[in-house]
C-alpha positions, 0 to 999 in steps of 0.5 A: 725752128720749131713748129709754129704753135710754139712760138705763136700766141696761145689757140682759143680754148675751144681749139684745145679742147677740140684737139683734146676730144679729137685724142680721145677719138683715136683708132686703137692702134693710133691710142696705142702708139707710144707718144714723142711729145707732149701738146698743148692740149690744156686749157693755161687760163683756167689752170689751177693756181694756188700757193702752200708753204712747206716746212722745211724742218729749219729755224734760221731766224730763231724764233722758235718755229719751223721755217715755211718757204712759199710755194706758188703752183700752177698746174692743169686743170683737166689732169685733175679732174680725170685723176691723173697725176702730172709732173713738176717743172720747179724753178727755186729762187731768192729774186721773185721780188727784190729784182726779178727774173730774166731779161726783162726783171720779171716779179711775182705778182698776186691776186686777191687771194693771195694766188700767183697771178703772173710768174715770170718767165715763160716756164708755166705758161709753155708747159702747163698746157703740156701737161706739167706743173709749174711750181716757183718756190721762194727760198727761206728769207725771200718773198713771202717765205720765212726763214734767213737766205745763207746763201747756198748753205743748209737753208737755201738748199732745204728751201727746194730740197723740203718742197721735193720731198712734199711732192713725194709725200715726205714733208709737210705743208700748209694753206697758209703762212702761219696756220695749221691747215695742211695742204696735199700734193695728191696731184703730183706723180712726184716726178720734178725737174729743176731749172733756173739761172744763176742762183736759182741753178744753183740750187738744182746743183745742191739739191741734186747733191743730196740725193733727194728722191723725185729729182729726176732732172736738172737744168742749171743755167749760168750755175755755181758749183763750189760757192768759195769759187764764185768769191775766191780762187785759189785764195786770190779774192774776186771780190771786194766782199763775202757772202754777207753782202748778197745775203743782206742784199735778197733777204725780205725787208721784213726778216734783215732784223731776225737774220743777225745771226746768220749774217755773223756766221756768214762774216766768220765763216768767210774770212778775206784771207782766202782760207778755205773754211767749214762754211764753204765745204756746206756749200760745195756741191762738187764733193757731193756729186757722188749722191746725184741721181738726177740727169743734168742739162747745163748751159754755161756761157764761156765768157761769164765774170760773174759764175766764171767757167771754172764751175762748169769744169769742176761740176761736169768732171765730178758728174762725169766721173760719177757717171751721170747722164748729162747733156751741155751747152757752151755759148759764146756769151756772158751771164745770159739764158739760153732763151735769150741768145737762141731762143727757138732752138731752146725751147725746142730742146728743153721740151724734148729734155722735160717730155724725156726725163719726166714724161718718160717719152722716148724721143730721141734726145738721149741719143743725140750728141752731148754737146751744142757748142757756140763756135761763133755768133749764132754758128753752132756745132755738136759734139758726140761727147764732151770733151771730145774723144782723143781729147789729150792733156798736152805740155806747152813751154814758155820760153824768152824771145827776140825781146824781154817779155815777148817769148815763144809757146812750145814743146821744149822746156825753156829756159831763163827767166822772165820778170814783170811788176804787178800793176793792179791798173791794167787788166787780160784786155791790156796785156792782149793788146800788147802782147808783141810789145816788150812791157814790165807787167805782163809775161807773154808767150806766143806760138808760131802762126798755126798751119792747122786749127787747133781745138782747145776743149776741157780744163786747163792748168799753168804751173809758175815757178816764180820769186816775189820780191813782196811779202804777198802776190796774186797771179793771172794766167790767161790763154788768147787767141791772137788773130781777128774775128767777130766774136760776141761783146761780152763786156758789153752790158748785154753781155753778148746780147742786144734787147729788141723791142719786138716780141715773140710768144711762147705758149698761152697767155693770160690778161696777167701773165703774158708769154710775149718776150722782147726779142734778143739778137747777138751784139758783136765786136770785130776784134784783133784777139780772143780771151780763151781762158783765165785762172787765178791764185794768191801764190801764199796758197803754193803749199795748199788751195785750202790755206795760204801763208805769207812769202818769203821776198827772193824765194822761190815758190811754185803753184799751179793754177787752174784755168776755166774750162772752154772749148774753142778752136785757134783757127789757122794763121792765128797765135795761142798765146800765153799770158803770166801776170799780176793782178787782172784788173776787175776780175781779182783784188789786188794784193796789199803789195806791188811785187815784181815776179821771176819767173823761172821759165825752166819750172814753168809749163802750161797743160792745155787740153787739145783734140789730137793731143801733142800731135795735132799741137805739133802739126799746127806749129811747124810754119815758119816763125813770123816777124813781130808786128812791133808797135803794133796795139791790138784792138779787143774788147773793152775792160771787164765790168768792175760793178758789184755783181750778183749771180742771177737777177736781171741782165 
C-alpha cells in the first residue's frame, strides 16, 4: 500500500507550497542527497494548461496542407517560472471524444478558451504536482486534430512520433489549428515517456519502433504489436471485418468525407483471405524492434480476446532479443488497466518506473524482479526474469486412449489417428467441458493427474498433421488445465473486474477535473478447468504464414500453430490437457466449409515451455493413471464475448 498522500484527495495549496519552502531550507548535506522520489510539491490548480498542434509533415486527407494533430498540455507552473525544465508523460489516443478513456469512458472536455479543462484518467492530476507534463495528443483524424486515423500505420504513428520530435525541437507547432503562429516547447528537457492502454499502447510500440530521440520509456497496456495479429492469425480471421471498420468507427465526424481514400487503402490492403500484405508489414512493430531504444514497462492480461497474448509473446521476445530494458506484468484479467485490478500497488510502481526513466532517480526499480505475475485473484508473485531461468521447450505426445477422442498427453510419439467434424457452433468453453467425454468435434489429450505443479511460462506451438476432407479448414488448439479453482470471470463484462461505487483519490484535483475513481474489486468464478493458452490458423497457410491456398480433400498437410504466451502453474492432482479442434466459436470465423480432420497423431506434437523442462514434466506425471469421470460436464466460464470489438475505449 503506498503512503497516504497518494491516494487521498489533493493537500490545500498552501501546504504544497509549505512543503516547497521548507525544501529550499534543507541543511547542505540533506540539498545534496540524491532524491528517490518526486513530490507533490506543485500547485495542479494552477498549472499551466494550453494546447498546440504539431505538423506532423503528412496529408492524409488530401487537401493540400500538412496535417496538425492537437496537443492538449498540462504542466507545473512553478518549474516554469524558475526556469526549469521538466519531462513528459505522454498518453496518444484516437478516443479522447468518440468514446472515452478508462473504466468509467472519460472524454476531453474544454474551457472558454479552447484549453483542456478535464483530461481523463488520473495521469496529470498525480503527476503534474510531481513535477511532470502531461500531454494528450489527438491522432490525426480525431478530436480536434486533422488528418485521417489509418489505423496503426504511417499516420497514427506520426501523430505521436511529430509530437516527440516537437518536444526535442525537431518539429514544428502552432497556437492554432489553422494559423501561422508557432508554439515553442522551451519547457520541456525533452525527456517523454508514453503510456496508454489498448490503442493508445499501441502507438508507444510504434513510436518506439522507430527510433524516435527523447522516447525514453514506454508503458503499453493491453497493446498490439503486429496489426494483422489483432485481425488474423495464421490466416484464420478473428474478425467479421478489416481495419476499415474501426477506422470509420474513431474518425471525427468532420473528417469521414476527406478520408475516402485512405478508407480504400485500408479495404485493399486488407484483403479477407488472410494473405499477409504490404499494409500489415507498416503496421508491424515487431520487425522494427531492433530501432527501440526506449525501456518498456508492458501489462497485458492473460485472458484478453480482444489484443490476444500472442502480442505479448512476439513483442517481449523481439525486445529480449534486441536487448531492451524491459519490466512486465501478467494479470489474470481480460482487457482491463492495471489501475483497475490493483490499484495502489500500480501507481505505486508506475511513479517509481517515471521518477527512474525520466527523472533519472535511482530508486531501485531497475534492480527488482522483471516480472509481477497474477497467480490467482488478487495473489501475485515475481520473477527475477521472464521467462523464468531453466525455462525449457519441452516435447509433449498425443496419443489415443481407452475412447475414441479421449487420448493421453506425453512424452512418447503416439500413434494412429484421431478425427473430429468442425462445428462452427460450439467453442474452447465446449470442448473443456467435455474433455472425458467421447464427441465428434474436438480431439482431447490428457495427462496423468500431476504428482507436482508444473509451471508453464513462454510461448508455446502444437504442430497438426491433419487431412481434410473440405477444400478449406481452420484449426484451434488450446491448452487447459483441468482441475477446479477460483479464477477471475474473464468473460464476464467486466472482464475480471466488478465496478464499485465508492471512490479513491489520486493526487489533486480541480472543480473539472477530479482524481476520484470508483473503486474495482476481482469478479471471480469458481470453475472445474482453466483456459491456459490458445492459437489458431487456416491450414491453407501450411506452406507459409504470409499466404494461404486451397487443399486438396484426403491430403494430408502439416502446420503449426502458434499458441499465446502465459505463465501459469498446473497445480498438483490437476490435468494439462490438450485440445485440437475446428473453428472456436467467437474467437475465429468459421471457414466456408464444415471439414472432418484425420489427424495423424504419430506427426502431431505440442512444444510447451515449462521451468524445469522435460525433467520436471516427467516427474510431474509419474502417478498412476486416473479412471475417467465419464459423463461427467465440467463446469468453466461462460462462452467468449462474440460482440464487435475495438482495442481501448471503455470497459
Amino acid at each position: 500500500m503506498p503512503k497516504r498522500t497518494r491516494f487521498t484527495t489533493w493537500r490545500p495549496l498552501a501546504t504544497a507550497a509549505t512543503a516547497a519552502l521548507v525544501a529550499t531550507l534543507l541543511t547542505p548535506a540533506a540539498a545534496d542527497a540524491a532524491p528517490r522520489e518526486s513530490r507533490p510539491v506543485h500547485s495542479y490548480d494552477n498549472a499551466i494548461r494550453e494546447a498546440v498542434w504539431v505538423d506532423t509533415g503528412l496529408d492524409g486527407d488530401r487537401d493540400g496542407k500538412a496535417d496538425r494533430v492537437a496537443v492538449d498540455i498540462v504542466r507545473p507552473r512553478e518549474p516554469a517560472r524558475q526556469g526549469r525544465k521538466v519531462p513528459v508523460i505522454m498518453d496518444a489516443s484516437p478516443y479522447y471524444s468518440c468514446c472515452g478513456r478508462g473504466n468509467e469512458s472519460q472524454k476531453k472536455t474544454y474551457d472558454a478558451n479552447g484549453d483542456v479543462n478535464q483530461m481523463p484518467l488520473y495521469y496529470d492530476n498525480y503527476f503534474v504536482p510531481r513535477g511532470y507534463a502531461f500531454v494528450g495528443v489527438d491522432l490525426a483524424g480525431t478530436n480536434r486534430s486533422n488528418g485521417c486515423v489509418d489505423v496503426g500505420g504511417r499516420s497514427d504513428v506520426q501523430s505521436a512520433k511529430a509530437v516527440v520530435d516537437w518536444l526535442n525541437g525537431r518539429a514544428k507547432a502552432y497556437t492554432t489549428r489553422t494559423g501561422t503562429t508557432r508554439a515553442k516547447a522551451a519547457w520541456t528537457n525533452g525527456k517523454t515517456g508514453m503510456i496508454g492502454k489498448s490503442w493508445d499502447g499501441t502507438i508507444a510500440n510504434g513510436v518506439a519502433a522507430t527510433g524516435v530521440e527523447g522516447l525514453k520509456t514506454i508503458v503499453p497496456i493491453s497493446a498490439i504489436s503486429s496489426w494483422y495479429d489483432y485481425y488474423f492469425q495464421q490466416g484464420a480471421p478473428l474478425y467479421d471485418s478489416g481495419p476499415e471498420w474501426l477506422s470509420d468507427y474513431v474518425n471525427s465526424p468532420g473528417v469521414r468525407a476527406k478520408c475516402a481514400a485512405v478508407q480504400r487503402k485500408l479495404v485493399d490492403g486488407a484483403p479477407r483471405t488472410g494473405d499477409w500484405t504490404p499494409l500489415w508489414t507498416e503496421r508491424d512493430y515487431v520487425r522494427a524492434a531492433r530501432k527501440v531504444k526506449a525501456s518498456v514497462f508492458l501489462v497485458h492480461g492473460m485472458q484478453d480476446l480482444n489484443v490476444r497474448m500472442k502480442h505479448v509473446g512476439q513483442w517481449w521476445d523481439a525486445l529480449a532479443k534486441n536487448g531492451v530494458e524491459r519490466k512486465i506484468w501478467l494479470s489474470r484479467t481480460g482487457h482491463v488497466d492495471p489501475f483497475d485490478f490493483r490499484r495502489a500497488t500500480w501507481v505505486d510502481t508506475l511513479h517509481r518506473w517515471f521518477d527512474h526513466e525520466l527523472m533519472g532517480y535511482d530508486n531501485g526499480i531497475d534492480r527488482e524482479p522483471m516480472a509481477d505475475i497474477e497467480r490467482a485473484p488478487d495473489q501475485w508473485t515475481t520473477s527475477k526474469t521472464w521467462p523464468p531461468n531453466g525455462t525449457r521447450a519441452t516435447t509433449l505426445r498425443p496419443d489415443r486412449g481407452a475412447q475414441a477422442g479421449v487420448g493421453t498427453l506425453g512424452l512418447r510419439r503416439g500413434h494412429g489417428t484421431t478425427a473430429f467434424t468442425d462445428n462452427p457452433e460450439l467453442s474452447e468453453t465446449d470442448w473443456a467441458a467435455r474433455i472425458d467425454k467421447p464427441t465428434r468435434e474436438k480431439a482431447g489429450f490428457v495427462t496423468r493427474p500431476l504428482t507436482r505443479g508444473l509451471r508453464l511460462s513462454g510461448s508455446s506451438e502444437v504442430t497438426v498433421t491433419a487431412t481434410p476432407s473440405t477444400p478449406t479448414a481452420h484449426l484451434s488448439a488450446v491448452l487447459v488445465d483441468i482441475g477446479p479453482a477460483t479464477i477471475r470471470d474473464y468473460a464476464d463484462a467486466g472482464e475480471g473486474i466488478t465496478t464499485l461505487t465508492g471512490r479513491t483519490c489520486w493526487g489533486a484535483s480541480t472543480a473539472g477535473d477530479s482524481s476520484c475513481f470508483k473503486e474495482t474489486k476481482a469478479k471471480t468464478a469458481d470453475v472445474d478447468y482453466t483456459i491456459v493458452s490458445r492459437g489458431w490458423a487456416d491450414l491453407g497457410n501450411h506452406a507459409s504464414d504470409l499466404t494461404g491456398a486451397p487443399l486438396t480433400p484426403g491430403k494430408r498437410y502439416t502446420i503449426t500453430l502458434d499458441l499465446a504466451a502465459t505463465d501459469h502453474v498446473v497445480p498438483k492432482g490437476h490435468r494439462l490437457a490438450l485440445i485440437v479442434a475446428g473453428t472456436d466459436k467467437g474467437l475465429i470465423d468459421p471457414p466456408a466449409d464444415k471439414p472432418k480432420l484425420t489427424v495423424d497423431l504419430s506427426r502431431t506434437s505440442a512444444r510447451v515451455p515449462f521451468v524445469g523442462g522435460a525433467t520436471a514434466f516427467a516427474r510431474a506425471t509419474t502417478g498412476a493413471a486416473s479412471a475417467l469421470p465419464g459423463a461427467t460436464l465440467l463446469d468453466g466460464v461462460r462462452d467468449p464475448l462474440t460482440a464487435h470489438r475495438i482495442p481501448g475505449g471503455s470497459q
